[in-house]
N, C-alpha and C positions, 0 to 999 in steps of 0.2 A: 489507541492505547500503546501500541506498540512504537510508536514513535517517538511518543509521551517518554517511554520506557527506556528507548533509546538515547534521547537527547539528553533528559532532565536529570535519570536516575543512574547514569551508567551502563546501561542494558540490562538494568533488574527488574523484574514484575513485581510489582505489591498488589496486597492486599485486595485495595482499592482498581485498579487495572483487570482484578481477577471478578471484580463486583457487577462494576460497569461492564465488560465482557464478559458473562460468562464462559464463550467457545474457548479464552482460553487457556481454561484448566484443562485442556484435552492435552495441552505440549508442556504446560508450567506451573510451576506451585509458587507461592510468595516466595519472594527473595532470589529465585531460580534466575541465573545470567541466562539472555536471550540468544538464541543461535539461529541466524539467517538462512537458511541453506537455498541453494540452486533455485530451486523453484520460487523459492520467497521471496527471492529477489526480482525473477522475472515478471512475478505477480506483481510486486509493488513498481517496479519501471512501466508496464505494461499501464496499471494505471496513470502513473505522474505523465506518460507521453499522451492517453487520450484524453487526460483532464487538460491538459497542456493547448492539444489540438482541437478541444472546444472551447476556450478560451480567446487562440487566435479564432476560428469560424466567427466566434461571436462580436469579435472586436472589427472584424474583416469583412464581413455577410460575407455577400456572392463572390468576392475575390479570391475565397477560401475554400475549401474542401469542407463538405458537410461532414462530421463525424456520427457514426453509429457506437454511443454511450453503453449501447446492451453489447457490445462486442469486442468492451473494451481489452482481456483477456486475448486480442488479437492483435495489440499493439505491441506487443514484444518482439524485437527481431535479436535478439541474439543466440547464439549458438546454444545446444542441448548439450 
């Protein structure tokens, strides 16, 4: 949803994005502009690198580095 909200709408939550997720009306109300911070970003790079890196594993088998998918939150290397 947050994506969704990103690309499509500008960085505004509606409505509908608060429906289909409920988690989040915990940060946004309809209409509310989106705000990325530090950690949200690391969380979503952390995933697009281990979504990334099973991907290759799977395109690659054994040429590749097996990924551990439950530890994806581990994929982040950048600075705090």
């Amino acid at each position: 949803m947050i994506r969704n909200a990103l690309v499509h709408r500008a960085g505004r939550i509606s409505e509908d994005d608060l429906t289909t997720a409920p988690s989040l009306r915990v940060r946004y109300e309809d209409g509310q502009l989106i705000r990325v911070t530090r950690l949200d970003f690391r969380a979503y790079s952390a995933a697009i690198v281990a979504y990334g890196s099973e991907v290759i594993y799977r395109l690659m088998g054994s040429l590749a580095t097996p990924v551990d998918l439950s530890a994806w939150r581990g994929y982040a290397a950048l600075n705090t």
